[in-house]
C-alpha positions as semicolon CSV with decimal commas, in nm:
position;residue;x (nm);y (nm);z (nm)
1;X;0,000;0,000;0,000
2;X;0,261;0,221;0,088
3;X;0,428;0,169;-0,265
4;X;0,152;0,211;-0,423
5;X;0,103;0,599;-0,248
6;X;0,457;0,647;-0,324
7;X;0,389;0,584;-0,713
8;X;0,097;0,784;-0,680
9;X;0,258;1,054;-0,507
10;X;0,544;1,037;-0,744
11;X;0,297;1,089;-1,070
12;X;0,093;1,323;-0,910
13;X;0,454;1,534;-0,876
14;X;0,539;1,448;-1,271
15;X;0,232;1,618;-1,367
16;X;0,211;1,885;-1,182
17;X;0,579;1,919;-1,261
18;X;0,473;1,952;-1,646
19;X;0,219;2,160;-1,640
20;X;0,363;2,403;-1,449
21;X;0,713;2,363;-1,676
22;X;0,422;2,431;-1,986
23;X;0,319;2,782;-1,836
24;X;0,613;2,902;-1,708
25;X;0,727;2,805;-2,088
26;X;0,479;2,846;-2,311
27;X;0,647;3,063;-2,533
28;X;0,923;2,853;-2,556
29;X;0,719;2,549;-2,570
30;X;0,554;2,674;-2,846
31;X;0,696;2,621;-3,233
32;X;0,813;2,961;-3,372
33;X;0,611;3,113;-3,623
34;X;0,894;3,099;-3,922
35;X;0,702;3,183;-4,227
36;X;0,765;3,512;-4,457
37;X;0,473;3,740;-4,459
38;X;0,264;3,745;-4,746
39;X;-0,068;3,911;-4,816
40;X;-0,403;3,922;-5,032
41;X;-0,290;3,957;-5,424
42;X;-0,489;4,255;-5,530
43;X;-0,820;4,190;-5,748
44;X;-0,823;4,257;-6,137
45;X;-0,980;4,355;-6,385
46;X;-1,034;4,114;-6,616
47;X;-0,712;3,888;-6,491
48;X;-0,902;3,549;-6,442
49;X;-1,245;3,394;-6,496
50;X;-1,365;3,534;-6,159
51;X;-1,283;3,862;-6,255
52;X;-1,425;3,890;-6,538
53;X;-1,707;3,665;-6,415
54;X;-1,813;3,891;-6,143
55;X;-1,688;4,293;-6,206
56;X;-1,963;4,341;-6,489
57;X;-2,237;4,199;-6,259
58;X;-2,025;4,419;-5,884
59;X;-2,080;4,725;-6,160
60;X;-2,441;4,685;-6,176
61;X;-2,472;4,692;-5,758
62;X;-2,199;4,944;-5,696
63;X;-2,072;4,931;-5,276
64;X;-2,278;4,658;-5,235
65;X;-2,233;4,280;-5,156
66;X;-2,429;3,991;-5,372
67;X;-2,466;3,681;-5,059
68;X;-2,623;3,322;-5,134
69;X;-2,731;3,139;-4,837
70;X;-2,622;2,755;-4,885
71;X;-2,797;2,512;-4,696
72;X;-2,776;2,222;-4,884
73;X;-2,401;1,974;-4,847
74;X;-2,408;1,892;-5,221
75;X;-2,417;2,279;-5,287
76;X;-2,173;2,381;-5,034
77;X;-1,892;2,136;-5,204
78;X;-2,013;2,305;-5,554
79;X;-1,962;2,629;-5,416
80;X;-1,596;2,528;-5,316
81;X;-1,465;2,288;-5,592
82;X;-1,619;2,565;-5,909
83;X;-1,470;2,833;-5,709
84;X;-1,106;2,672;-5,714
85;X;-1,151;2,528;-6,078
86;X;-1,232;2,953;-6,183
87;X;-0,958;3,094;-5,981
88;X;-0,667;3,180;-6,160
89;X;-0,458;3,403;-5,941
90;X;-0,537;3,268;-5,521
91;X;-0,684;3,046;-5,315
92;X;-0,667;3,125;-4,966
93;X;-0,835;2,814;-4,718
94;X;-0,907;2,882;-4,315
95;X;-1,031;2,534;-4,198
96;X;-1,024;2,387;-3,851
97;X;-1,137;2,024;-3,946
98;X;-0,986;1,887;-4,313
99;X;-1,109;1,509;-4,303
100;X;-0,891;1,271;-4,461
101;X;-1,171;1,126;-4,652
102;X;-1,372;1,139;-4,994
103;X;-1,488;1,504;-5,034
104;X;-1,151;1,636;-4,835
105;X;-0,954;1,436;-5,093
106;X;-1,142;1,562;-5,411
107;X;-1,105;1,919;-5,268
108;X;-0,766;1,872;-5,151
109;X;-0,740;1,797;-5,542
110;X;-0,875;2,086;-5,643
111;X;-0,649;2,306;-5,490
112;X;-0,368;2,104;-5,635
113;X;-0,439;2,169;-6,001
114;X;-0,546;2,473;-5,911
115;X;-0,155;2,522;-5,807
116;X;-0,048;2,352;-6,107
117;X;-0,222;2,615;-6,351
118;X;0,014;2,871;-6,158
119;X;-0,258;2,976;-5,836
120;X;-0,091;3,091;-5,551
121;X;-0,280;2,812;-5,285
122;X;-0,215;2,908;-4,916
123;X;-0,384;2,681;-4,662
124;X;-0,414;2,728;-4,298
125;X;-0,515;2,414;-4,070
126;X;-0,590;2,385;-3,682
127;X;-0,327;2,121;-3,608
128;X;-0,576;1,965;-3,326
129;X;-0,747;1,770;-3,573
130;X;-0,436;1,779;-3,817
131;X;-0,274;1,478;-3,654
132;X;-0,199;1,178;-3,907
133;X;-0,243;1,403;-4,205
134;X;0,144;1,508;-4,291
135;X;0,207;1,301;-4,565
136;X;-0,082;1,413;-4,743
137;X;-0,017;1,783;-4,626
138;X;0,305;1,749;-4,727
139;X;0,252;1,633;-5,106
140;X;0,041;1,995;-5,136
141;X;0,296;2,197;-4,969
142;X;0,569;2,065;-5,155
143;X;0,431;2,237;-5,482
144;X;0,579;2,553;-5,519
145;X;0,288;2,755;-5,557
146;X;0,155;2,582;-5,223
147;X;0,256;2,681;-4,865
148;X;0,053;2,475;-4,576
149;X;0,039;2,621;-4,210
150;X;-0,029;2,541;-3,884
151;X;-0,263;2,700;-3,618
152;X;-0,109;2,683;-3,255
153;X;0,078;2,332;-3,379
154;X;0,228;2,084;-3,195
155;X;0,628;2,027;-3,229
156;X;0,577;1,620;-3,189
157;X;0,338;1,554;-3,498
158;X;0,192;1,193;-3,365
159;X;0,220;0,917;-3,055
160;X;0,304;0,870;-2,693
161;X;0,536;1,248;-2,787
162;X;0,245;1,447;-2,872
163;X;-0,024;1,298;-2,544
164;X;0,275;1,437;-2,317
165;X;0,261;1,729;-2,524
166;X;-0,085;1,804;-2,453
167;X;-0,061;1,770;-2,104
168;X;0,216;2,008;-2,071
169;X;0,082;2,277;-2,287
170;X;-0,272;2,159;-2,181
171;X;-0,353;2,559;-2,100
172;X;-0,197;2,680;-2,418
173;X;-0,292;2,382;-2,677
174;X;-0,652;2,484;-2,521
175;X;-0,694;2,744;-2,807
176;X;-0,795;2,664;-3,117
177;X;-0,847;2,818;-3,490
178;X;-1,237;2,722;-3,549
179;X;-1,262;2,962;-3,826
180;X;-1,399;2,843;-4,197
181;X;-1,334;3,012;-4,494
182;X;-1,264;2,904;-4,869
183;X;-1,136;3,249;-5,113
184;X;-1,057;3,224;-5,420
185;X;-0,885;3,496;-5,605
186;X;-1,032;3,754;-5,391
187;X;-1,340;3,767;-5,535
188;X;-1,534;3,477;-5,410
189;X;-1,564;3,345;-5,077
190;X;-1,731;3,071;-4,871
191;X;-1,766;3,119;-4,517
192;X;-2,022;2,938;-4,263
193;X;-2,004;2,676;-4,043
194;X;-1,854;2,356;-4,246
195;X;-1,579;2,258;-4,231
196;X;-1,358;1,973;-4,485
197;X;-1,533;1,640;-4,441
198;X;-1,789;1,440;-4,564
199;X;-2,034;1,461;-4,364
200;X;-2,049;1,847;-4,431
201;X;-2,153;1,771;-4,796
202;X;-2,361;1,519;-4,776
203;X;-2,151;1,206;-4,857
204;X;-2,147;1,046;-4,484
205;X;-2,289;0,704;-4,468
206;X;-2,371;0,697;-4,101
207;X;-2,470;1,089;-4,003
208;X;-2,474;1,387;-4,235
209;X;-2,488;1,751;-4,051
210;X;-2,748;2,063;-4,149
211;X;-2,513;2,324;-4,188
212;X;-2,491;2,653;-4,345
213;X;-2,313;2,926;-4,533
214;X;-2,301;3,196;-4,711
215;X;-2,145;3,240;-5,054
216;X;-2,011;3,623;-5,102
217;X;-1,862;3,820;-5,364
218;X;-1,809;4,219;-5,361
219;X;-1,660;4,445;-5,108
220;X;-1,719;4,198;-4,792
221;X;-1,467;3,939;-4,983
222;X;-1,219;4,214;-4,885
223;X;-1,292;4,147;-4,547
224;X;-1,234;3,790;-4,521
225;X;-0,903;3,859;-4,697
226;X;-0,765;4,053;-4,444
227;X;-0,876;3,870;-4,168
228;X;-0,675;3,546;-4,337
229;X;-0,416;3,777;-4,360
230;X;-0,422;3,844;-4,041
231;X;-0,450;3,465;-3,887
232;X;-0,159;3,364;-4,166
233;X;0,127;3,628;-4,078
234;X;0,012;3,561;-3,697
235;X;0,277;3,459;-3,426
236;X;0,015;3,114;-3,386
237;X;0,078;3,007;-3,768
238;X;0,356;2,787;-3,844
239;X;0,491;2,641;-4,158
240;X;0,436;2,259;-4,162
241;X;0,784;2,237;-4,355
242;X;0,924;2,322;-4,019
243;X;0,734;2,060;-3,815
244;X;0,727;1,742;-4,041
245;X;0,981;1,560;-4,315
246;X;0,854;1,270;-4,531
247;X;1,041;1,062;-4,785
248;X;0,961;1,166;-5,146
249;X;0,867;0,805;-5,210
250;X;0,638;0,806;-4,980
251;X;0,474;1,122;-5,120
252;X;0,427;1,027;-5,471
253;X;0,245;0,680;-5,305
254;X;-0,005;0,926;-5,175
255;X;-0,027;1,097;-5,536
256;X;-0,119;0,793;-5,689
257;X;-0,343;0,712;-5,466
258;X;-0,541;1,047;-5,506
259;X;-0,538;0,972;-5,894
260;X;-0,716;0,673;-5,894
261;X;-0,974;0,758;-5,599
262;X;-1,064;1,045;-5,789
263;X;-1,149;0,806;-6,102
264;X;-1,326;0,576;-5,865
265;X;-1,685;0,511;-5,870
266;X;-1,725;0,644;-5,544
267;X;-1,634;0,906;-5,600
268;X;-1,788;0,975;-5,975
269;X;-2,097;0,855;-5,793
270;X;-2,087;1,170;-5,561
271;X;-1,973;1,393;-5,810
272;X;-2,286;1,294;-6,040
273;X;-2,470;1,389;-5,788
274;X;-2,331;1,731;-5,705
275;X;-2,343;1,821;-6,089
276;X;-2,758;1,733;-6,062
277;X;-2,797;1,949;-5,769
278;X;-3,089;2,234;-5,907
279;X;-2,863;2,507;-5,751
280;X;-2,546;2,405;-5,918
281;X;-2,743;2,402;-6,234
282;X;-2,928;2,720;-6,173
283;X;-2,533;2,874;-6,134
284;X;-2,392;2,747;-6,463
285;X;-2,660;2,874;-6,612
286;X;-2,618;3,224;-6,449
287;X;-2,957;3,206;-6,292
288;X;-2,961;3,213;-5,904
289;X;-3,116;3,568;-5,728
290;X;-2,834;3,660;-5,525
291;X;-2,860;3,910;-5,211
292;X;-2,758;4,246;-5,268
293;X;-2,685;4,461;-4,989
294;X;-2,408;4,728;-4,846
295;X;-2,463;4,606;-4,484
296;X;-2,291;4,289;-4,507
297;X;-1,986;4,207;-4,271
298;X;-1,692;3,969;-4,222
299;X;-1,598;3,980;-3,899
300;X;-1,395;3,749;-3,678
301;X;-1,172;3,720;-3,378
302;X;-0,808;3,851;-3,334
303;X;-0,602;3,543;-3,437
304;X;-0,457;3,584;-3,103
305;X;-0,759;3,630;-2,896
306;X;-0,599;3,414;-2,598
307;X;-0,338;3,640;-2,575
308;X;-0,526;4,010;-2,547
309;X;-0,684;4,109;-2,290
310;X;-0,943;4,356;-2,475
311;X;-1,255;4,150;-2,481
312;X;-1,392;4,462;-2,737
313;X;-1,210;4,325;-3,017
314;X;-1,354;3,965;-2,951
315;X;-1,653;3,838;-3,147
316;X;-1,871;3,738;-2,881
317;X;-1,937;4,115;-2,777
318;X;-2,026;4,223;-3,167
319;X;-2,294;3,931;-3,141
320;X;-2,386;4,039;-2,814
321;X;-2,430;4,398;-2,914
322;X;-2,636;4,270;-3,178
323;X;-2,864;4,020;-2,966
324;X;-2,912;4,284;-2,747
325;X;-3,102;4,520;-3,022
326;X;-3,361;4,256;-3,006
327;X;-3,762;4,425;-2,974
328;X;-3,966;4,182;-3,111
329;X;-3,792;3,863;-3,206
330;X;-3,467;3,691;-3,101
331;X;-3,445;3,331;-3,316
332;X;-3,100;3,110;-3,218
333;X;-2,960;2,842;-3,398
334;X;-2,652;2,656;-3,259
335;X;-2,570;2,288;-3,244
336;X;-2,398;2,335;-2,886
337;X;-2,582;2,501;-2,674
338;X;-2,424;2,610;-2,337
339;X;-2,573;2,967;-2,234
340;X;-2,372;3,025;-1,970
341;X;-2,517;3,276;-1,662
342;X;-2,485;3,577;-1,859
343;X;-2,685;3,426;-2,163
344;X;-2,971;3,285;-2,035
345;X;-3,016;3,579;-1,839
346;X;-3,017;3,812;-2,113
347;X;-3,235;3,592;-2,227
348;X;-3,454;3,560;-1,994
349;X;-3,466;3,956;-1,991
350;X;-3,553;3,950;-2,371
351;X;-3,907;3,751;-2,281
352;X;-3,993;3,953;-1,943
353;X;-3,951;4,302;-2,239
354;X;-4,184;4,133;-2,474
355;X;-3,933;3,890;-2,739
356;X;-3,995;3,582;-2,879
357;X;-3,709;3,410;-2,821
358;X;-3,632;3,062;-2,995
359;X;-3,363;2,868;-2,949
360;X;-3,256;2,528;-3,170
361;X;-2,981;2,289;-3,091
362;X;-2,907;1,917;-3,062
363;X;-3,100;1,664;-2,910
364;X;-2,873;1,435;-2,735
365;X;-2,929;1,135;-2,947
366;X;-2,827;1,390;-3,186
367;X;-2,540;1,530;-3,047
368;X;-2,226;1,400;-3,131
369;X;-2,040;1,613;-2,805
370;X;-2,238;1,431;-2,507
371;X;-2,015;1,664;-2,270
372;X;-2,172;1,969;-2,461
373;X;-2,576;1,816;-2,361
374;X;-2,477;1,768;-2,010
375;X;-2,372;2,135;-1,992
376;X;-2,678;2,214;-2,155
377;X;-2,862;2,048;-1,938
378;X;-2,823;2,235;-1,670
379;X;-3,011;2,508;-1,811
380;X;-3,301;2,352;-1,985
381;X;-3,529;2,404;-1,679
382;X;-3,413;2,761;-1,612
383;X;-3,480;2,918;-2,010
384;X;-3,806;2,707;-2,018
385;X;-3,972;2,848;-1,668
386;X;-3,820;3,193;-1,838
387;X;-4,072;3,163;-2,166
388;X;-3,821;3,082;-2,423
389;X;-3,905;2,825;-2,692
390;X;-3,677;2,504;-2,750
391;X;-3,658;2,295;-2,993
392;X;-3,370;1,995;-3,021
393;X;-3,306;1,800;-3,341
394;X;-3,382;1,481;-3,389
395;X;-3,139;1,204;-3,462
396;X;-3,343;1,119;-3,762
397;X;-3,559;1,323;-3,986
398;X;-3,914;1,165;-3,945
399;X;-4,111;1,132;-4,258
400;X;-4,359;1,397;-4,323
401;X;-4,661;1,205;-4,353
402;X;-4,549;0,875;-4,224
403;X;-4,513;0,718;-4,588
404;X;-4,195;0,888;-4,727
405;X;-3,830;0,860;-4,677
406;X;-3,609;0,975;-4,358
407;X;-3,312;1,061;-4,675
408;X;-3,532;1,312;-4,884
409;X;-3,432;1,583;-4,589
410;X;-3,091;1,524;-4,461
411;X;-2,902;1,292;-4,690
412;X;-2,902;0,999;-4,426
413;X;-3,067;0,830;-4,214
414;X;-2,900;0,977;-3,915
415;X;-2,892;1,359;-3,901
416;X;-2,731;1,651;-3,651
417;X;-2,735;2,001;-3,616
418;X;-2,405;2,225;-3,696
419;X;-2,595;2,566;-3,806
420;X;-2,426;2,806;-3,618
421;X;-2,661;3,151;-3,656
422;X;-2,928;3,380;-3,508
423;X;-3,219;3,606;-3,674
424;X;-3,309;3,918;-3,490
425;X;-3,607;4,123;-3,547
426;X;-3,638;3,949;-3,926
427;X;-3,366;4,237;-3,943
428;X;-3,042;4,149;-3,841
429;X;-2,850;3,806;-3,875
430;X;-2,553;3,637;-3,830
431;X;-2,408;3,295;-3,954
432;X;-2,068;3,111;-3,905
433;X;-1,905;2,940;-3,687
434;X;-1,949;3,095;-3,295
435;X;-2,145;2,803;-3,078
436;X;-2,356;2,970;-2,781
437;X;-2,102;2,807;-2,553
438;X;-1,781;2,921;-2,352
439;X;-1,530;2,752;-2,536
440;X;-1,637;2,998;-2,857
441;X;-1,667;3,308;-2,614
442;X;-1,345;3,240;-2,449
443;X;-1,095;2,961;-2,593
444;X;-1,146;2,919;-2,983
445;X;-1,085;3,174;-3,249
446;X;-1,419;3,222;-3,408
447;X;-1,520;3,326;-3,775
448;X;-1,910;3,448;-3,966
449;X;-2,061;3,698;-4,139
450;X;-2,288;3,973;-3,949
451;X;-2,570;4,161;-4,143
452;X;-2,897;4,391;-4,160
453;X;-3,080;4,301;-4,422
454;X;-3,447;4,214;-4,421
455;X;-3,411;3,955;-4,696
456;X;-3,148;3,827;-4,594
457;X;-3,312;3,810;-4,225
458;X;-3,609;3,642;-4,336
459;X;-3,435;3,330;-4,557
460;X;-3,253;3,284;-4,222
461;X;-3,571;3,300;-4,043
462;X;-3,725;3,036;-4,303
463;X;-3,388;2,825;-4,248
464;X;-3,486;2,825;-3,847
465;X;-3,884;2,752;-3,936
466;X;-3,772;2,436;-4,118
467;X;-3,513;2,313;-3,887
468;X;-3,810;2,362;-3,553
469;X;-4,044;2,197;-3,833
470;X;-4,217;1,864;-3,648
471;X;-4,036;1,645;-3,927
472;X;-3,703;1,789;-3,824
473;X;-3,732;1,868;-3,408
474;X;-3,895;1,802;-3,110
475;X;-4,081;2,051;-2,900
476;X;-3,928;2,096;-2,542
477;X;-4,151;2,221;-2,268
478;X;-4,278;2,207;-1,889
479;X;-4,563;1,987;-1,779
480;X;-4,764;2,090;-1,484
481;X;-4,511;1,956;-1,229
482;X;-4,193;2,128;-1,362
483;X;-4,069;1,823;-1,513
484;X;-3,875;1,868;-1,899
485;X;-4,091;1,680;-2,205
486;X;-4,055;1,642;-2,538
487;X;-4,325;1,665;-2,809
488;X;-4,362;1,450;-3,085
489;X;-4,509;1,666;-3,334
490;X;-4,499;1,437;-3,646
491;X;-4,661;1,174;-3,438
492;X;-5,105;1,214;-3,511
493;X;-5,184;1,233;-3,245
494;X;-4,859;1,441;-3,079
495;X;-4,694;1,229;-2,830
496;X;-4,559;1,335;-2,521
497;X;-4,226;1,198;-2,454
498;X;-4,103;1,158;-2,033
499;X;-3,740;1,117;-2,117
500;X;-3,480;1,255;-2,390
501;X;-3,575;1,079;-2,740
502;X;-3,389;0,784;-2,889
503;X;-3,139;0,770;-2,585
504;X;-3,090;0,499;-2,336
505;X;-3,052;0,506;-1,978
506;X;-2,653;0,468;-2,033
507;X;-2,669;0,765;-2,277
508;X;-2,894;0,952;-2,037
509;X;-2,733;0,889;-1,712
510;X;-2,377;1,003;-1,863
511;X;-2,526;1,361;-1,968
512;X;-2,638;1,384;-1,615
513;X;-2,313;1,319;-1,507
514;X;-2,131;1,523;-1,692
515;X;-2,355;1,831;-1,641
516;X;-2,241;1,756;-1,242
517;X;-1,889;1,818;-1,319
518;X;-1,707;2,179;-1,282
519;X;-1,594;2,174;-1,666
520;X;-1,817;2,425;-1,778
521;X;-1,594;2,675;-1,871
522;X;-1,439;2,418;-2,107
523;X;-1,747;2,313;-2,315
């Protein structure tokens, strides 16, 4: 027994030892941001097919911004991979997930010829979810019209090295790049809440997510620009040159590899697909109604938000600024939900003046963080007795009349929430990637596009109808004793559910748990 203390005693010193090493050290700790500075290359005239694409139609809707909302996963890789196959001068990519899978193959593709027809391609990862990836990475970067960074990186790329890693810099490593955003030559850009994967584009056999973004082009593509600007000459961004080496014959395995999934029939199966899509259709033949409006922002944390102490800069106070304008209507959409104090009081203020406010997320059966439901969890009760509305997902899309198909709504059979964005007043809007949690207010970097537009507002406001639809959520409320329910809306007659929907007691009893634990501020 006494050994056994003495071991315990003895790791309990080793951790402590490295954590405290990883503060004191962080800035050592941390791999040196090495890359040259390089910026933006200024729009043209008439330089590539973008250009002269999109000036004539800017010309027509001078200071203003043309946005398409894009819903739909087929459309959303459209919007990317037609982008990069126009682009003749940049592509500049923000991601914080690229999946090493079908879709983040065929895009990674894309980019790739896009380099090889003389585009400047500059990619910038979160190395969280980067791990395993370097040989691929690697074959991109080493074009020479492709440089591949880093976000906050780790210096041991994979194994036992990087774990101990983690736990040393487990307060720095905490903060992560969750921005999105696809440009391509500065005139086009995609930025939302998907990230690389395919379950972002509808091409995941198990779950497929409802996500959203919004296509741009005009003066707001400036914008997102300089914001990647700013995250890629940042003092967090790191050349992957200087953190991993692979052997060239290794490399040109992967290359082959690429080649012939790309002529698989996977993959010309999902490309069919994409190319039937009525919106990808409706662009090649020049027809979609685009947004127009001067009142349409980028806007983003500072890429070293962890580091500065003036909360005004951070996102979370521009979307609170704009919550707060609320008079009539206040409709939230985010796939984790943890309010936080503040939050659901302001909230709860926002009913007692006279607001509807709605709020969407997961269901747990739906949520693929069960951490983020147990946080959630805690509030349910509290918004609820406070009059505001919730709806949660469901895990699948039930048929609208009871005789049709789960797959005509979300692509699958299994379905969850990542729509990150909130309608206020059918005025102003925002969408991207900020969760209602504390890990977007205070750890990650966050990304999305802010705007006042009453058209705008109310396609956002007919994207929220649709998602608290009875084929797509359940209806959360009170019974008479206090007690949370769920409504089964689709059900005739509605059924009135005593426990969280298509969850076990396991399931169940682990949300519970976790919402018990101090780790809040984490979530």
């Amino acid at each position: 027994m006494t050994r056994m203390r003495r071991l315990l005693a003895w790791g309990a010193f080793t951790l402590v030892l490295a954590i405290v090493s990883g503060i004191l050290l962080a800035d050592h700790l941390t791999p040196a941001a090495t890359g040259a500075p390089s910026h933006v290359l200024p729009v043209q005239a008439a330089q590539t097919a973008l250009d002269r694409e999109l000036v004539p139609l800017l010309a027509r809707h001078p200071g203003q911004t043309g946005a398409l909302m894009v819903p739909d996963g087929l459309d959303a890789f459209a919007a990317r991979a037609l982008s990069a196959r126009s682009a003749g001068r940049s592509l500049d990519l923000q991601y914080y997930i690229w999946h090493d899978d079908l879709t983040g193959r065929l895009l990674g593709r894309e980019a790739y010829q896009a380099a090889q027809r003389g585009v400047r391609v500059r990619m910038l990862l979160d190395d969280m979810n980067a791990e395993g990836l370097d040989t691929k990475l690697l074959l991109l970067d080493a074009h020479p019209n492709i440089e591949i960074r880093l976000y906050n990186p780790f210096r041991n790329r994979n194994g036992l090295w990087r774990v101990l890693e983690m736990v040393q810099r487990v307060f720095s490593v905490n903060h992560r790049m969750h921005n999105k955003a696809w440009i391509a030559d500065g005139r086009v850009a995609v930025v939302g809440g998907r990230n690389i994967g395919a379950e972002y584009f509808d091409a995941g056999d198990e779950v497929n997510f409802r996500d959203l973004d919004l296509l741009l082009f005009g003066p707001a593509v400036a914008q997102a620009s300089a914001i990647f600007d700013d995250y890629w000459n940042s003092a967090a961004a790191v050349p992957l040159s200087t953190l991993a080496r692979r052997s060239s014959r290794a490399l040109e395995e992967v290359q082959a590899d690429i080649r012939v999934e790309a002529a698989s029939p996977e993959a010309q199966r999902y490309l069919q697909r994409v190319d039937a899509s009525p919106n990808v259709r409706a662009y090649l033949g020049k027809e979609l109604d685009p947004f127009w409006s001067s009142r349409i922002r980028v806007v983003a944390d500072p890429p070293l938000k962890w580091k500065q102490d003036d909360r005004r800069q951070w996102l979370a106070n521009q979307l609170e600024r704009t919550m707060g304008k609320a008079h009539h209507k206040a409709l939230l959409i985010s796939p984790y939900f943890v309010p936080g104090q503040a939050l659901a009081a302001q909230l709860g203020e926002l009913v007692r003046e006279g607001v509807q406010v709605g709020v969407i997320t997961n269901s747990l059966a739906a949520n693929d963080v069960i951490a983020v439901h147990g946080g959630y969890g805690n509030y349910r009760r509290r918004l609820l007795r406070d009059g505001v509305q919730l709806y949660e997902i469901r895990a699948e899309a039930r048929p609208p009349h009871g005789d049709g198909h789960a797959t005509s709504l979300f692509g699958s059979s299994g379905a969850s929430l990542h729509t990150k964005a909130f309608v206020i007043d059918d005025r102003h809007g925002f969408v991207g990637s900020y969760n209602l949690d504390p890990r977007s207010t205070d750890l990650n970097t966050e990304m999305g596009v802010l705007f006042d537009d009453p058209r705008m507002a109310a396609a956002l406001r007919d994207e929220y109808l649709r998602l608290a639809s009875p084929e797509l959520s359940f209806w959360v409320l009170l019974d008479d004793d206090g007690e949370v329910r769920w409504l089964d809306r689709a059900r005739q007659p509605p059924l009135l559910l005593q426990h969280e929907p298509d969850t076990s007691v396991v399931q169940r009893a682990i949300a519970r748990v976790i919402g018990w634990l101090p780790i809040e501020s984490q979530l």
